[in-house]
VEXDREN-2710 file (C-alpha; in Angstrom, 1 decimal):
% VEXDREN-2710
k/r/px/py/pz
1/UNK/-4.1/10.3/23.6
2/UNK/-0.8/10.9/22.5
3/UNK/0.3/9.6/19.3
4/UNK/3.3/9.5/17.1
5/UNK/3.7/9.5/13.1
6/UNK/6.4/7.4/11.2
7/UNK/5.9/7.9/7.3
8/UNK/8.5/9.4/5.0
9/UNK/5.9/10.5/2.7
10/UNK/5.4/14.5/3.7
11/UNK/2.0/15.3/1.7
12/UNK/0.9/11.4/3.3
13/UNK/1.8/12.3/6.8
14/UNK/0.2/15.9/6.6
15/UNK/-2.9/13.9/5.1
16/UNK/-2.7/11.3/8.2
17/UNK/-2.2/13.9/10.8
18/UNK/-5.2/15.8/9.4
19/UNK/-7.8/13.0/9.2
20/UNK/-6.7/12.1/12.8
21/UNK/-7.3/15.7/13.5
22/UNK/-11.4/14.8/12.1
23/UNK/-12.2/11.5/13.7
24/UNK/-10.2/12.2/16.9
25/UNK/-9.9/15.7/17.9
26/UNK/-8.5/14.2/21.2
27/UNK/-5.3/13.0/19.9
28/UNK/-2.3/15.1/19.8
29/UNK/-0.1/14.6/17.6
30/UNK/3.7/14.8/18.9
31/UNK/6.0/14.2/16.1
32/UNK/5.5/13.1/12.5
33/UNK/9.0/11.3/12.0
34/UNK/10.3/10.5/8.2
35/UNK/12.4/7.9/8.6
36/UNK/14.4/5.0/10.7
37/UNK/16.8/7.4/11.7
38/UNK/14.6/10.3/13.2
39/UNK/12.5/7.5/14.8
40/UNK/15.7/5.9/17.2
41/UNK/16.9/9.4/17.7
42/UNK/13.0/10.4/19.1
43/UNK/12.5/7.2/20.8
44/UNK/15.6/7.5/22.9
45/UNK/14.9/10.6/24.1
46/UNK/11.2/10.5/24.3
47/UNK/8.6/7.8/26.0
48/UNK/6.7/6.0/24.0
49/UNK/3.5/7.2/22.9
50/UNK/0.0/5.9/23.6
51/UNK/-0.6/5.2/19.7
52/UNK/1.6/5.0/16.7
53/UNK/1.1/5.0/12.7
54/UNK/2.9/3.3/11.3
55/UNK/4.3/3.0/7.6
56/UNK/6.3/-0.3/6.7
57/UNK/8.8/0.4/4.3
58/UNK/11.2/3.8/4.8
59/UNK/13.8/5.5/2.6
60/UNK/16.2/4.0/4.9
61/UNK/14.7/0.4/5.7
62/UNK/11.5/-1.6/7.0
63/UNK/10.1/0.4/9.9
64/UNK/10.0/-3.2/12.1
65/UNK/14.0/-2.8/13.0
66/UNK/12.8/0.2/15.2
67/UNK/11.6/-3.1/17.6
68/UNK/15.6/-4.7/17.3
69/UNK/16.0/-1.7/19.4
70/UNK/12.8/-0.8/21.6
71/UNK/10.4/-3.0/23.9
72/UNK/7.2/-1.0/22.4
73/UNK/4.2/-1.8/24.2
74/UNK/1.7/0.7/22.4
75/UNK/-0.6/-0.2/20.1
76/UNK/0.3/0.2/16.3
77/UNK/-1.8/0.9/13.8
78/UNK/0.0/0.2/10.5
79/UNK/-0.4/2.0/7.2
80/UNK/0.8/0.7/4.1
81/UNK/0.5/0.6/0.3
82/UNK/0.4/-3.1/0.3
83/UNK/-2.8/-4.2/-1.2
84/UNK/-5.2/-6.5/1.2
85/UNK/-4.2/-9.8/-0.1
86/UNK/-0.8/-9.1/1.3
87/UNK/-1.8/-8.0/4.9
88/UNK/-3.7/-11.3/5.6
89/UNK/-0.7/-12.7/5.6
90/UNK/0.9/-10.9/8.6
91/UNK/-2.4/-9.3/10.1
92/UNK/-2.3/-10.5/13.9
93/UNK/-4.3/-10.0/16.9
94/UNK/-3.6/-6.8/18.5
95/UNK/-2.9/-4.9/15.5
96/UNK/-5.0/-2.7/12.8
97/UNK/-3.6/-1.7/9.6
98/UNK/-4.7/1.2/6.6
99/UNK/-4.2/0.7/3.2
100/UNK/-3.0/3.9/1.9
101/UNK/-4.9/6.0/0.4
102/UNK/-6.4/5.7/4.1
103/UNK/-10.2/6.6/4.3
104/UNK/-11.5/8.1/7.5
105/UNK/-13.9/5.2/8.3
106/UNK/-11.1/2.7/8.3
107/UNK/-9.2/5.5/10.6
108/UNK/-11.7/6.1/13.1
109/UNK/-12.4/2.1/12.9
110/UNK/-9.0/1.4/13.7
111/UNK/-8.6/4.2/16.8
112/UNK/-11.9/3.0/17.8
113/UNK/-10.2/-0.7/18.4
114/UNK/-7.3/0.7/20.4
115/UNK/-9.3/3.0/22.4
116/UNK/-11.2/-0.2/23.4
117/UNK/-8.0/-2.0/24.6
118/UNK/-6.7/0.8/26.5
119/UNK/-8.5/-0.8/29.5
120/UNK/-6.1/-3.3/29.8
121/UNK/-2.9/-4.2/28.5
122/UNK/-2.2/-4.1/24.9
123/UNK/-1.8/-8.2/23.5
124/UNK/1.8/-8.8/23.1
125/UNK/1.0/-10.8/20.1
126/UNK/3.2/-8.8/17.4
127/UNK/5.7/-11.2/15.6
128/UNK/8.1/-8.9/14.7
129/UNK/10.7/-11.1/13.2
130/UNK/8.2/-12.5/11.3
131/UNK/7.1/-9.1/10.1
132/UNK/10.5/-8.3/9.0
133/UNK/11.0/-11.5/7.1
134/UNK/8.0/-10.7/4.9
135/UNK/8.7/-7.7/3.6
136/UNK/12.5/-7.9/3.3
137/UNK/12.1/-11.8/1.7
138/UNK/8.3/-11.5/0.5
139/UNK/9.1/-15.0/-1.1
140/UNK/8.7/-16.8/2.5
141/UNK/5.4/-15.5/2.7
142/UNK/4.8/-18.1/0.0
143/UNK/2.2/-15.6/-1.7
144/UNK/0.8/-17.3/-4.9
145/UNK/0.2/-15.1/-7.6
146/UNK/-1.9/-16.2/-11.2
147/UNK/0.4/-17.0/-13.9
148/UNK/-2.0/-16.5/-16.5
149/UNK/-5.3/-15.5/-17.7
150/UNK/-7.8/-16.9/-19.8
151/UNK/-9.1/-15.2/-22.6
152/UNK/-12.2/-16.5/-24.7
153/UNK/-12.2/-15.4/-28.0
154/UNK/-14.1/-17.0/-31.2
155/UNK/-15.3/-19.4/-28.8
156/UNK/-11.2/-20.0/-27.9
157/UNK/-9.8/-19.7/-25.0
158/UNK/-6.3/-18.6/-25.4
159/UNK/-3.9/-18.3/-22.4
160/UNK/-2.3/-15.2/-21.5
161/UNK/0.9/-14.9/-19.6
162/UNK/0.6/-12.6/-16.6
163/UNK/4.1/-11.6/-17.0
164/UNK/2.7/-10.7/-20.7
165/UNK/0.2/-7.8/-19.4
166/UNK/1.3/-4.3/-19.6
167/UNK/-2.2/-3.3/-18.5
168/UNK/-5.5/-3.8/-17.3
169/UNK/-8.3/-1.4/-17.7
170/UNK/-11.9/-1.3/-16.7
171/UNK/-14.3/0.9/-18.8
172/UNK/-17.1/0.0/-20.5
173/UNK/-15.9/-3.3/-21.1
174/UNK/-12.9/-4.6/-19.2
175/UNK/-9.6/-4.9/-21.6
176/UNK/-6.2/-6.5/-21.1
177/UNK/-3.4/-5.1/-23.4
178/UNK/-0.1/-6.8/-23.3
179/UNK/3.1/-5.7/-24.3
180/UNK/3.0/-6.8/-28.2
181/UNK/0.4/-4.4/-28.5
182/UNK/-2.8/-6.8/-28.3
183/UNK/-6.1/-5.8/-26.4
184/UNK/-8.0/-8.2/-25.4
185/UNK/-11.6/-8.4/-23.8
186/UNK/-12.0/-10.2/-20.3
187/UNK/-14.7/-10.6/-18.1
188/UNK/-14.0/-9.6/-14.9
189/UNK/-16.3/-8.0/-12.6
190/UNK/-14.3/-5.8/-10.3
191/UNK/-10.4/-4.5/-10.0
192/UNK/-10.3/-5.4/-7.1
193/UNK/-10.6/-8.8/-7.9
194/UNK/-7.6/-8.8/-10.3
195/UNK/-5.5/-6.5/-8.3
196/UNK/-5.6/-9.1/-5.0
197/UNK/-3.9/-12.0/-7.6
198/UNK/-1.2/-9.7/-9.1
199/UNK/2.1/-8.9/-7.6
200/UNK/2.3/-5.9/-5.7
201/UNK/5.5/-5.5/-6.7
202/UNK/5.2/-5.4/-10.6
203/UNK/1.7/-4.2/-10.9
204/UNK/0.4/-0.6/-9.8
205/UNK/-3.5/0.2/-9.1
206/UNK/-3.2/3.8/-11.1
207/UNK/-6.7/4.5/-10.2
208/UNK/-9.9/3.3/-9.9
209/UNK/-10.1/1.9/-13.7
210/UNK/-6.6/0.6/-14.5
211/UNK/-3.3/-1.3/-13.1
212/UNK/0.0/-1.1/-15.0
213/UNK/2.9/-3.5/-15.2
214/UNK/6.1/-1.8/-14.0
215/UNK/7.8/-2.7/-17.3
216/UNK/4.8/-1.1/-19.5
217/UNK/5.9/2.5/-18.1
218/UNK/7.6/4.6/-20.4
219/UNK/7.4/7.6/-18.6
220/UNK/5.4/9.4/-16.1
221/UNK/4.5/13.3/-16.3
222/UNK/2.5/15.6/-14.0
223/UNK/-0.6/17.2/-14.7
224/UNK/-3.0/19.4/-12.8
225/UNK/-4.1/19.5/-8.9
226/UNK/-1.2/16.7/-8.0
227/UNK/-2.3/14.3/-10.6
228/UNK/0.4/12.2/-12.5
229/UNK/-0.1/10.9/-15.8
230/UNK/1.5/7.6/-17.7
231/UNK/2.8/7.3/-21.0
232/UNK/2.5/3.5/-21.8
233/UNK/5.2/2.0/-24.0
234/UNK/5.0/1.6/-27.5
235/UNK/3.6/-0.4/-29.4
236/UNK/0.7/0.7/-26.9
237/UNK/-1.0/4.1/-27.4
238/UNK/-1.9/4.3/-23.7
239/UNK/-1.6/7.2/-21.0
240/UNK/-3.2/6.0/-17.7
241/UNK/-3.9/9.2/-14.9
242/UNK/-2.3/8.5/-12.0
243/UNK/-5.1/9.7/-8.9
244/UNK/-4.1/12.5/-6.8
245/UNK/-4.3/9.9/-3.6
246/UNK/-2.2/7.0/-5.7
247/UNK/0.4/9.9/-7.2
248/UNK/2.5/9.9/-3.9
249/UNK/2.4/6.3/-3.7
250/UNK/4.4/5.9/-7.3
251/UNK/7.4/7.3/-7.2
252/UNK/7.9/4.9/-4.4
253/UNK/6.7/1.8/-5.7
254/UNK/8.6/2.6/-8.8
255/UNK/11.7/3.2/-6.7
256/UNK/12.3/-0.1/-5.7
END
């Protein structure tokens, strides 16, 4: 199979192409294109290929306008930073997506679905317009994310404004420090579980043990083997490491 790359991240496309190199040593690779632009110049002079990856959002827009343009019929196989919670929303027949880091199970999983459709035709099930409406006015999704959190103390329970949390961090207990500097015990038993109620677009998973509130980060500083670390804003003495497969995925979230 032939397959084409769109993903403006260079050390994420390298990492894509090479874990598509390890589950499917049958697919070539054509181009790896970094944005809107390169993808209408390749498509108009190219056919379309018999797979493509996908990201969703480019330097230069949402990666859906490329279908104002072309009647695509290949499968897609999206790839995004968007946590789960988000994909159910637009996840349709037809269609496999990644979350990014992507993990070679979920790769050869998806491939493994398209290489089972390639006996027939691909669904034409893809609402595109619908796909751009979400990410370019997330707010017609209609996502609802908690307000607050409950926190039992002295036999208490105190509310806690989400839009009060600079951080959340899972060690030996699980903690939630807000801005004014208060750390607070919650039980919770998994990130995960927080992270798919939180907006993607104010709170960062950092790594396996923390997420960060956009407006907690004072600064952000590299560190050894592609690793990023956080400086937390005072009145919180916190650095959070950034992992090297969440570090590409920062600047860009930050970026926004």
């Amino acid at each position: 199979m032939k397959a084409v790359i769109i993903e403006d991240e260079q050390l994420i496309a390298a990492e894509m192409q090479e874990t598509i190199g390890a589950v499917a040593p049958d697919i070539e690779v054509l181009e790896i294109l970094p944005s809107l632009k390169a993808a209408r110049k390749w498509f108009i002079a190219n056919s379309e290929p018999d797979i493509l990856f996908m990201d969703i959002k480019l330097s230069d827009g949402i990666s859906f306008e490329i279908f104002e343009q072309f009647q695509l019929k290949c499968p897609i196989i999206f790839c995004t930073a968007y946590e789960e919670y988000a994909i159910r929303a637009f996840k349709v027949n037809g269609v496999d997506y990644l979350l990014k880091p992507v993990q070679e199970e979920d790769l050869k999983r998806a491939i493994d679905k398209v290489r089972n459709q390639r006996a027939g035709a691909f669904p034409e099930s893809v609402d595109m317009q619908y796909l751009m409406d979400f990410f370019t006015n997330p707010a017609s999704a209609k996502q609802q994310y908690k307000e607050r959190f409950i926190i039992n103390t002295n036999n208490k329970w105190t509310p806690v404004e989400t839009s009060n949390i600079a951080v959340f961090i899972k060690d030996n207990l699980n903690y939630i420090y807000t801005f004014g500097g208060e750390k607070h015990i919650y039980d919770f038993s998994a990130l995960d579980d927080i992270e798919e109620v939180l907006n993607p677009r104010l709170f960062f998973r950092a790594n396996r043990h923390a997420i960060i509130h956009i407006n907690a980060i004072q600064s952000v500083k590299p560190v050894g083997n592609q690793k990023l670390t956080i400086q937390v804003k005072s009145p919180l003495k916190l650095e959070v490491d950034v992992s090297r497969e969440k570090a590409p995925l920062l600047k860009k979230w930050m970026d926004k």
